[in-house]
C-alpha positions in Angstrom: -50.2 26.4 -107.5 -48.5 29.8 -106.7 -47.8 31.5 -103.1 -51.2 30.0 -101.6 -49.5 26.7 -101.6 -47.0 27.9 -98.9 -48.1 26.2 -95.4 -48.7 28.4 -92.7 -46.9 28.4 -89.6 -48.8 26.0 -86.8 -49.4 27.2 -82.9 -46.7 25.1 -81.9 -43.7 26.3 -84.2 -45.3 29.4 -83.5 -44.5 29.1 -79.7 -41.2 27.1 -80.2 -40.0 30.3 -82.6 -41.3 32.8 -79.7 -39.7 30.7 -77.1 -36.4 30.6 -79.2 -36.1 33.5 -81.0 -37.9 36.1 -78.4 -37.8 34.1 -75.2 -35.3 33.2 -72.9 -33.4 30.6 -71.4 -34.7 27.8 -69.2 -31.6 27.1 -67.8 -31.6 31.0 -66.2 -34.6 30.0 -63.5 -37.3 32.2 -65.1 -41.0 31.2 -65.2 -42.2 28.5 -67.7 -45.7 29.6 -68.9 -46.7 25.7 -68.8 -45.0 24.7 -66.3 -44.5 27.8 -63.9 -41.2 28.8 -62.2 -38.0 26.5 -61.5 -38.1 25.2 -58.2 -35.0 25.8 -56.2 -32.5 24.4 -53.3 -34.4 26.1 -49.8 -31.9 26.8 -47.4 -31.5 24.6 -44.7 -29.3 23.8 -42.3 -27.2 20.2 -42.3 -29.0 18.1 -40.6 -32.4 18.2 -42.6 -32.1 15.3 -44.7 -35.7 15.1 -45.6 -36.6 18.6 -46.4 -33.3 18.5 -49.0 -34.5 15.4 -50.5 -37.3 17.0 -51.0 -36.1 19.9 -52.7 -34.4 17.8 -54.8 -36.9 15.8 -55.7 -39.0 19.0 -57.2 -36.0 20.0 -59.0 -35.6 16.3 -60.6 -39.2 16.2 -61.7 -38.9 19.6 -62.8 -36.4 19.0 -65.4 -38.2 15.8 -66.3 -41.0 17.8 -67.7 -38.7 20.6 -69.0 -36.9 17.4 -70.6 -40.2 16.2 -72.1 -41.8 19.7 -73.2 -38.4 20.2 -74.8 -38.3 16.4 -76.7 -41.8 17.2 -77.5 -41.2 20.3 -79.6 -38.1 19.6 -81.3 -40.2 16.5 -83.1 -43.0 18.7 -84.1 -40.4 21.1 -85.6 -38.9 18.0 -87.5 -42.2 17.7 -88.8 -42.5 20.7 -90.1 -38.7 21.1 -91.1 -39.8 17.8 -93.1 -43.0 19.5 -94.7 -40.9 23.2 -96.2 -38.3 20.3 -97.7 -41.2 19.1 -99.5 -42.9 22.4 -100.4 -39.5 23.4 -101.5 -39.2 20.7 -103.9 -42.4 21.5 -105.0 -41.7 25.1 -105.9 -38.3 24.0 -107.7 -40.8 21.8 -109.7 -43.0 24.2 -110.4 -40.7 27.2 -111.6 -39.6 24.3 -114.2 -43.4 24.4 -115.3 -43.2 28.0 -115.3 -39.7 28.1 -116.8 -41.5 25.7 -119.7 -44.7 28.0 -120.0 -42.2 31.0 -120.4 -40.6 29.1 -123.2 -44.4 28.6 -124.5 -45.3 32.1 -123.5 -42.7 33.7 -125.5 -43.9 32.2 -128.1 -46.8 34.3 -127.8 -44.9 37.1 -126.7 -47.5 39.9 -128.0 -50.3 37.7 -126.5 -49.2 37.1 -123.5 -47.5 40.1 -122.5 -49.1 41.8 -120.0 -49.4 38.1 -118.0 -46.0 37.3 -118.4 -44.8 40.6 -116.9 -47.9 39.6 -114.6 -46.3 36.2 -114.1 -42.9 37.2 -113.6 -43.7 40.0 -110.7 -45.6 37.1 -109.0 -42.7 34.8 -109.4 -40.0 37.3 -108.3 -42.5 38.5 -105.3 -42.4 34.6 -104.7 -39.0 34.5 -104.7 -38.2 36.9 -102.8 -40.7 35.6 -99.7 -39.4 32.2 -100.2 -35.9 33.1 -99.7 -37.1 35.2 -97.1 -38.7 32.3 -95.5 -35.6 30.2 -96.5 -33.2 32.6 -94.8 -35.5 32.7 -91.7 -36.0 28.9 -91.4 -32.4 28.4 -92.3 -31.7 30.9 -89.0 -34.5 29.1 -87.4 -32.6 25.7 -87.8 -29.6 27.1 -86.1 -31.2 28.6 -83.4 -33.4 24.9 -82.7 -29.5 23.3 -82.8 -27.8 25.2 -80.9 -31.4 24.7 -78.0 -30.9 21.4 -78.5 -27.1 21.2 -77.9 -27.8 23.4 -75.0 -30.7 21.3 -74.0 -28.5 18.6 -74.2 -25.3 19.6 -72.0 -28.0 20.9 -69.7 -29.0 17.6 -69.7 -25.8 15.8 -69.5 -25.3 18.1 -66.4 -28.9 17.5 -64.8 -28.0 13.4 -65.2 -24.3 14.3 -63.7 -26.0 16.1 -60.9 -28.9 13.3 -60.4 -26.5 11.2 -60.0 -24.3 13.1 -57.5 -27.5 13.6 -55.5 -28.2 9.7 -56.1 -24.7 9.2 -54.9 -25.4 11.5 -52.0 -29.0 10.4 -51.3 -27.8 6.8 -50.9 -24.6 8.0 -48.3 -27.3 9.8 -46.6 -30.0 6.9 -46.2 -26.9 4.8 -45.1 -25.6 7.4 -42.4 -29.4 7.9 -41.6 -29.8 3.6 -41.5 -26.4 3.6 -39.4 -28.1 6.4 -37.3 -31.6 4.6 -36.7 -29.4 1.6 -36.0 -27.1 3.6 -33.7 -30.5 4.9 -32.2 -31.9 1.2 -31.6 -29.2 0.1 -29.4 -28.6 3.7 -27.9 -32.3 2.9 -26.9 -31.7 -1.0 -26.0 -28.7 0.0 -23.8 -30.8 2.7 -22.3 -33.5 0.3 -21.8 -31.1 -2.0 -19.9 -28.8 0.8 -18.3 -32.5 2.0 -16.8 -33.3 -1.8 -15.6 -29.7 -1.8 -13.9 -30.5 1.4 -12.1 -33.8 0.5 -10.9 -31.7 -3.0 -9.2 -28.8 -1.2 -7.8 -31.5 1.7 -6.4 -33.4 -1.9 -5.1 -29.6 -3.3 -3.9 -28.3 0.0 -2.6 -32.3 0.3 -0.8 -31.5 -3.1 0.9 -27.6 -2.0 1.7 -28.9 1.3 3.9 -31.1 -1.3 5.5 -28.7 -3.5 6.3 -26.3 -0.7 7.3 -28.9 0.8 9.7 -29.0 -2.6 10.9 -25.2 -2.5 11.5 -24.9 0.7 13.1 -27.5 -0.7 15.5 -25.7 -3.6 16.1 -22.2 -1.8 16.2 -23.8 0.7 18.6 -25.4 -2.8 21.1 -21.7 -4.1 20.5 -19.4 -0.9 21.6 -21.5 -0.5 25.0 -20.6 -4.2 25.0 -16.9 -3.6 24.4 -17.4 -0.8 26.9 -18.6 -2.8 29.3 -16.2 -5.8 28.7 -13.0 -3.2 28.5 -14.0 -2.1 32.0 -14.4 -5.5 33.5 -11.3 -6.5 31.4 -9.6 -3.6 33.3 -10.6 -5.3 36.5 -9.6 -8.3 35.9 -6.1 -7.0 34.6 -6.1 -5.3 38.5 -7.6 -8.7 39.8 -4.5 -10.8 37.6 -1.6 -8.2 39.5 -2.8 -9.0 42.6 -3.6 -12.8 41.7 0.2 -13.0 40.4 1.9 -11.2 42.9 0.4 -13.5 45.8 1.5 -16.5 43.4 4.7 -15.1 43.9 4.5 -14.5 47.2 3.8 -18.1 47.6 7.0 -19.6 45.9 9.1 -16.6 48.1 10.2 -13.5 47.8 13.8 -14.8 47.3 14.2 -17.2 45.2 17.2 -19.4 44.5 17.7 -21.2 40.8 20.9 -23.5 40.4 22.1 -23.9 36.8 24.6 -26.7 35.5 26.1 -25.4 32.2 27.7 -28.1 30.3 31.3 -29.3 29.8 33.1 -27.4 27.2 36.2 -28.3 24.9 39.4 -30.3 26.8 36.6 -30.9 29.9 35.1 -33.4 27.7 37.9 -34.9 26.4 39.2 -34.8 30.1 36.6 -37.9 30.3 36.6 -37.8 34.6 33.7 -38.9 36.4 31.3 -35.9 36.8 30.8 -34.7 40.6 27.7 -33.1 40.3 24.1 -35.0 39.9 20.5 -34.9 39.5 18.4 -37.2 41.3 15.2 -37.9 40.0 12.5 -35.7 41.8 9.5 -34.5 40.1 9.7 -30.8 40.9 13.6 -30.5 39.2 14.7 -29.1 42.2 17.8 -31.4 43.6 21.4 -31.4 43.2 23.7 -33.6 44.9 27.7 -32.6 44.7 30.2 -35.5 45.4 33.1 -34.7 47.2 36.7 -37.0 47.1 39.3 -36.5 49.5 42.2 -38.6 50.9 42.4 -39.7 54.8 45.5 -40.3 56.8 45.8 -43.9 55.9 46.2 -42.4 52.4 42.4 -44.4 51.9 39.8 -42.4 49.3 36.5 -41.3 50.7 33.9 -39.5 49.1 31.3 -37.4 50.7 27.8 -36.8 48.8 26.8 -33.1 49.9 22.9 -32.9 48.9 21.4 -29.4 47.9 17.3 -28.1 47.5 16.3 -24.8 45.7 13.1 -23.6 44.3 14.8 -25.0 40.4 17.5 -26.3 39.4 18.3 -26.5 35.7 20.4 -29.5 34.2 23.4 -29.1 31.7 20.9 -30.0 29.1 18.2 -27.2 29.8 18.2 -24.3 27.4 17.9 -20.2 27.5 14.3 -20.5 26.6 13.6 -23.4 29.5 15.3 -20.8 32.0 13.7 -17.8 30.8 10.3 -19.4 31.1 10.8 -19.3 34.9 12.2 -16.1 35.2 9.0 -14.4 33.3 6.8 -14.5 35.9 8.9 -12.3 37.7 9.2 -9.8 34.8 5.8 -9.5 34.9 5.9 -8.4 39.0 8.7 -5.3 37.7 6.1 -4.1 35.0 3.6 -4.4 37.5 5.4 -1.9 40.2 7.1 -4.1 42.0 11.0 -3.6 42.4 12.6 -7.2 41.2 16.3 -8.1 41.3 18.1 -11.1 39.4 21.8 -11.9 39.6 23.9 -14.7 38.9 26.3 -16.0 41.4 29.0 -18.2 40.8 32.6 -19.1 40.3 34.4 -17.6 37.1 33.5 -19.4 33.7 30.2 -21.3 35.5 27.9 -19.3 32.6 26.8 -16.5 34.4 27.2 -13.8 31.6 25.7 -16.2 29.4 22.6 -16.8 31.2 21.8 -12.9 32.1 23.4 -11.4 28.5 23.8 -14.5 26.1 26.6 -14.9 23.6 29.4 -12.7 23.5 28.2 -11.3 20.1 24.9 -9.9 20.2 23.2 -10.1 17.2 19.1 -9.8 16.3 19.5 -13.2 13.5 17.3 -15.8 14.3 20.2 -18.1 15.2 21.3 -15.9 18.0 17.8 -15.2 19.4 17.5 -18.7 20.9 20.5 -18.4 23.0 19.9 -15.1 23.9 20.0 -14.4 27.8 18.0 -12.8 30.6 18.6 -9.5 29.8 17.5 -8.8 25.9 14.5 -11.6 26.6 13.0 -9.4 29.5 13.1 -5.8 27.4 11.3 -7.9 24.4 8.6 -9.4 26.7 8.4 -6.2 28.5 7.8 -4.7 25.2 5.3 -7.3 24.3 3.1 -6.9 27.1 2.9 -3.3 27.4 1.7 -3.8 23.5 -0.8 -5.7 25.1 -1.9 -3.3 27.8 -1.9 -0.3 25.7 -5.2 -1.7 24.8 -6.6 -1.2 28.3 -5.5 2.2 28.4 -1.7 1.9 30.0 1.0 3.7 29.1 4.7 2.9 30.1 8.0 4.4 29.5 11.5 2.6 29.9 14.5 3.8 31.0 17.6 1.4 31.4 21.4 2.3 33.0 24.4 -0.1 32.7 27.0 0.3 35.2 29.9 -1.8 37.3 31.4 -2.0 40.4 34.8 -2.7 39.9 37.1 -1.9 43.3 34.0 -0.5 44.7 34.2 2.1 42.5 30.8 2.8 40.3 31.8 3.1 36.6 29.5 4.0 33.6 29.2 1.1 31.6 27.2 3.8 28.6 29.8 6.5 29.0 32.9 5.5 30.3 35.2 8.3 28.8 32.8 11.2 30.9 35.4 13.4 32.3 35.2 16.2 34.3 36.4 19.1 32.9 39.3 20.6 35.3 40.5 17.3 36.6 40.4 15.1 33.6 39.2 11.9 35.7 35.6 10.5 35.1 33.2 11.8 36.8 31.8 10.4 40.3 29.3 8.3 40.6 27.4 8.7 43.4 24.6 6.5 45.2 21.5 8.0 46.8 17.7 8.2 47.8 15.5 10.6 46.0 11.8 11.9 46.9 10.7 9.0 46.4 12.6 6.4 48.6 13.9 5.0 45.0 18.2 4.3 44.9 19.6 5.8 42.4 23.2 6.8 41.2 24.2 10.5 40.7 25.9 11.4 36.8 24.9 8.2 35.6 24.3 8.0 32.0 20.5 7.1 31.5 18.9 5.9 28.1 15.5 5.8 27.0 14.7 2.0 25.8 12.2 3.0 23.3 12.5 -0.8 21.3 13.4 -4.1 21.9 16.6 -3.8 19.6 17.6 -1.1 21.7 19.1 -3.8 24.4 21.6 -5.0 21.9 23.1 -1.5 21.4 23.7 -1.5 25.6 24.4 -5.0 25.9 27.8 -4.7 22.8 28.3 -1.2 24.5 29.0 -2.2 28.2 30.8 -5.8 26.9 33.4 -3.2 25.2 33.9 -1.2 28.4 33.7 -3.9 30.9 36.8 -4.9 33.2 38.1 -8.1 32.6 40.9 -10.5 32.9 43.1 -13.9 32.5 42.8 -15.8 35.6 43.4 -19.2 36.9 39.9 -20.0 36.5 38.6 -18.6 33.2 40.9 -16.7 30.8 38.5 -13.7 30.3 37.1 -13.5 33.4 35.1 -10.2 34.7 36.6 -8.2 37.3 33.5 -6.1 38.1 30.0 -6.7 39.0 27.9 -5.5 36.2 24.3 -3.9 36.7 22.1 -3.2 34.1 19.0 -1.6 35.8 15.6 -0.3 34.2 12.8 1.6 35.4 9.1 1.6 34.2 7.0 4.3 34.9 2.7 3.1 33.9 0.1 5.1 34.0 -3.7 4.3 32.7 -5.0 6.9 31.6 -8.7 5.1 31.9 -8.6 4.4 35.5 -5.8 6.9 37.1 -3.8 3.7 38.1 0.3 4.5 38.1 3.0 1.9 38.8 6.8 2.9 39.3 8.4 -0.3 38.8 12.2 -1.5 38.8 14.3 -4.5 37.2 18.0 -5.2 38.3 19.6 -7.7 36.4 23.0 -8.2 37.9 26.0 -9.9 36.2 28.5 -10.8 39.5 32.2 -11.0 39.3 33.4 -14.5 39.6 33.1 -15.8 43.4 36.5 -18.1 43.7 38.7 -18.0 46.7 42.0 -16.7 46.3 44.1 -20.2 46.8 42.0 -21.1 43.5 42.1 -17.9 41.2 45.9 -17.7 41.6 46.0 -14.0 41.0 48.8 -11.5 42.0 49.3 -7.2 41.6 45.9 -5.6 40.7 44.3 -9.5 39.8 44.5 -9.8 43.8 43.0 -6.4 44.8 40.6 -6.9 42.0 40.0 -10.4 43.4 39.9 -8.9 47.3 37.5 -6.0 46.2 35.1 -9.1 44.5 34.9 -11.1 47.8 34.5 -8.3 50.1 31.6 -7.6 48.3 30.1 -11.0 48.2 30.5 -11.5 51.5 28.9 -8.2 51.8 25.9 -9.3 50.2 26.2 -12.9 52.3 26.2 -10.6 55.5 22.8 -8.3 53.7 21.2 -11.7 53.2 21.8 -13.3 56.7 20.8 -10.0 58.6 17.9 -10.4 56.2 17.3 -13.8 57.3 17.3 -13.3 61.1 14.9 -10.4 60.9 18.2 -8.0 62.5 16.5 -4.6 62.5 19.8 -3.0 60.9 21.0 -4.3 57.8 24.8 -3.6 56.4 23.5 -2.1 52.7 26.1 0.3 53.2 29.4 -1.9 54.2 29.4 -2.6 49.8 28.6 -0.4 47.0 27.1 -3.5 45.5 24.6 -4.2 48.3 24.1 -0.1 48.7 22.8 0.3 45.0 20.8 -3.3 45.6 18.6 -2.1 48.8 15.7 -1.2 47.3 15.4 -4.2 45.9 17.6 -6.7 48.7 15.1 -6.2 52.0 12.1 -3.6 53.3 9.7 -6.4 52.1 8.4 -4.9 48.7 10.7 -6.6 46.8 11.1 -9.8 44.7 15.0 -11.1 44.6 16.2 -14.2 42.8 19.9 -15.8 42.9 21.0 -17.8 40.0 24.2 -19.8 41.4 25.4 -21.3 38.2 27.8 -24.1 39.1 30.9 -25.3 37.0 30.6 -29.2 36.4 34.3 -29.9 35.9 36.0 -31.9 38.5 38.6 -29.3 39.0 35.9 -26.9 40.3 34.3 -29.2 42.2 35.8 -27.3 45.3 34.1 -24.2 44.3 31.1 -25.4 43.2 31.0 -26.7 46.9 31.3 -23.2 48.2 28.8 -21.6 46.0 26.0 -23.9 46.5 26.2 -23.6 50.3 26.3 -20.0 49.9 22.9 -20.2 47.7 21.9 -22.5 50.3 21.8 -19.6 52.7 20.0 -17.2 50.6 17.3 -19.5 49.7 16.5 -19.9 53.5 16.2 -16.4 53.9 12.4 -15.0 53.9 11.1 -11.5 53.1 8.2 -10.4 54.1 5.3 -9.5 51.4 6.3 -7.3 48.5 4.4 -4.1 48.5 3.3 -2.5 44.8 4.5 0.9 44.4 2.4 3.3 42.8 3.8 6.4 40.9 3.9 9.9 43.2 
């Protein structure tokens, strides 16, 4: 049983030794002979999911097999490990045979001496290859540890890192599942943005047809609004001339009576009333009762009936009168020079009905008691609005002034002084270029808006002459004139029209015996009738076809002329009449004076056209 009993080294252990002992490293990346080099991570940019999956893959099965081979190996070297044990304990039982046969052989020292010297070479040659092998497989055994603890933190660190790339390979299929997802309803939404298009291409297809279908109709429809704006134009021509010979046909001069209404301690007075109305269907009577004692002391009363072309009852308001003034508006804006005054005793109403209330203001309570004055400039205003459309164009320029004494006086600018005298400057009447009266100095303001009228009307009310008299205690001393002049031209036809509008305020008309005045309240009240009676001579001459008329004998009826006579102008008289008993008398007085005016006729109004 000696040294041939030793086993011999298999392929296997052979290979692991080499592979331990002269080889290298696994873990390094060089080449397996069974199972060729270590696959490694490509590189590849972020976005390749699948080709790093892949890579990964190879590197996972890789160390699989590496993992296997190494298992593999490491039991066969067990085996073996298991087998020297055994020869080893073989050898320690056979040197006791050989220990026992030296006992025996030394017996037979003499015999047996050349084979125990034999023996005992073999058996330290033995001994020394056995703890040669010993050494070597102990060495061996250390080396196979320390693979295997390497083997197993390399693979503590492949199962760390397959499951980081687990870890990672699931995030990834969930980004790439979110993705897909993401990519589904990018694709549904495109699928439905497309179908949208397609109907608003179909929708906007149908708009440009219905658009060319408009322009072809708008096109049809402005030659028709060409076509109806130039007959419109005509008929605006056809209304002027329509409306002026409806004027014509009521008169040239026209004469309103107004009744205003009892005020304060006249109602409570409680006397019987001297003025009526009889019942007529045109509103056109007035009937004034008159009492007076006869010799025998006996009362007799005289009825004194009256006929004008309107007569307006205590209860008729601002808007009922202004509604038959308009139509005469109209005839200044059409070029025709129109003049309204009130006549009448003081306190009969007459600054109410041309101005209004003392206190202008724009409030809606105030506008229904506005007068004459501020209700012409708004519908003025209004229609030139409406004409504008047919291609006129008008500007407005208004004057105030007064004749107080039969001196002119700026209502606008009443402190205008001349510079080396100090007085205010001189107003002077004349005839321009065009045949038109106008006053020299006089202070002239564009009306560019409706609101503008208020401004003049509170300016002239703070400059305006007045005074306590028997008859009213704030009665006006002057006559006041507020005049405006509108130029129209139509740009579409060439038409022009210079037109005019006096709207004249007259100083109260009561005799002297009645106003009780004295000092300068008796020239005052000498200057007013001298000029009334002025205008009663204008409108007689007028009346009797005289060929000279006295414009000149009154500064009053000198500033009036162009719009008093030379039959192209359109005159109407209020005579507003106090209802009081006391002023019976001079109610009397001014409704025969009206009397006379309305039976004078003018000849047909002539429109002026612009130069």
């Amino acid at each position: 049983g000696g040294a041939s009993a030793f086993p011999q080294p298999t392929e296997a252990h052979a290979a692991l030794m080499a592979g331990g002992l002269g080889g290298s490293d696994d873990s390094d990346g060089s080449e397996d002979e069974e199972l060729g080099p270590r696959p490694t991570m490509q590189p590849r940019s972020e976005n390749d999911i699948q080709g790093r999956l892949r890579d990964l893959e190879k590197i996972a099965i890789y160390m699989a097999q590496k993992t296997r081979t190494t298992k593999k190996a490491k039991k066969q070297l067990r085996v073996e490990l298991d087998e020297n044990s055994t020869h080893v304990a073989q050898l320690e039982l056979e040197k006791g045979v050989l220990t026992t046969k030296v006992d025996t052989a030394e017996k037979q020292v003499q015999k047996l001496q050349s084979e125990k010297r034999q023996c005992e070479d073999e058996l330290e040659d033995t001994q020394r290859k056995h703890k040669s092998q010993m050494s070597q497989m102990h060495d061996d055994q250390q080396r196979l540890q320390k693979d295997v603890a390497g083997l197993r933190e390399e693979l503590e660190e492949t199962r760390t890192n397959l499951k980081s790339k687990r870890s990672e390979c699931t995030r990834l299929e969930s980004t790439v599942s979110k993705q897909a997802s993401d990519q589904i309803e990018l694709e549904s939404s495109c699928r439905g943005l497309r179908a949208k298009v397609e109907q608003l291409e179909d929708v906007v297809n149908e708009r440009e047809i219905r658009i060319a279908e408009l322009e072809q109709d708008v096109a049809t429809r402005s030659h028709t609004i060409e076509e109806l704006e130039a007959k419109l134009r005509k008929e605006e021509t056809m209304r002027r001339n329509l409306h002026n010979t409806i004027q014509e046909l009521k008169g040239n001069i026209r004469v309103f009576c107004r009744v205003r209404p009892l005020l304060g301690e006249e109602k409570d007075a409680g006397a019987a009333l001297p003025i009526s109305f009889p019942s007529c269907e045109d509103n056109n009577q007035i009937e004034l009762t008159q009492s007076s004692e006869n010799a025998l002391g006996r009362t007799t009363s005289k009825a004194f009936p009256f006929k004008f072309d309107r007569v307006f009852s205590t209860e008729s308001t601002q808007d009922i009168v202004f509604d038959e003034v308009s139509q005469l508006i109209q005839s200044a804006l059409d070029g025709y020079p129109v003049c309204i005054f009130a006549y009448g005793q003081t306190g009969s109403g007459k600054t109410h009905t041309m101005q209004g209330p003392d206190t202008i203001s724009a409030d809606e309570k105030d506008a229904q008691v506005l007068g004459i004055i501020p209700r012409a400039v708004k519908q003025i205003y209004q229609n030139t609005s409406k004409l504008a459309e047919r291609g006129w164009e008008y500007s407005l320029e208004g004057q105030f002034l007064e004749i107080y004494n039969e001196t002119i006086q700026d209502l606008l600018a009443p402190a205008a002084r001349a510079p080396t005298t100090g007085k205010q400057t001189k107003l002077d009447i004349y005839q321009d270029s065009e045949g038109h009266t106008r006053v020299k100095n006089v202070t002239t303001v564009s009306v560019d808006s409706a609101e503008r009228v208020h401004w003049l009307l509170a300016r002239a009310a703070e400059n305006r002459t007045v005074a306590a008299t028997n008859c009213n205690e704030r009665s006006s001393r002057s006559h006041s004139v507020f005049t405006l002049y509108l130029q129209g031209t139509n740009t579409l036809t060439g038409e022009s029209s210079s037109g005019v509008l006096n709207l004249i305020d007259l100083a109260g008309s009561e005799r002297l015996s009645s106003s009780g005045s004295s000092g300068d309240r008796l020239k005052e009240t000498q200057a007013i009738n001298k000029s009334l009676a002025c205008l009663g001579d204008v409108i007689a001459a007028l009346a009797k076809g005289n060929r000279h008329i006295p414009y000149r004998n009154s500064k009053l009826t000198h500033l009036l002329q162009e719009s008093l006579g030379a039959g192209n102008s359109k005159t109407l008289m209020f005579v507003c009449v106090n209802p009081s008993p006391l002023s019976a008398q001079e109610s009397l007085c001014s409704l025969q004076f009206a009397t006379k005016v309305n039976s004078c006729q003018i000849g047909t109004a002539r429109r002026q056209a612009a130069s």
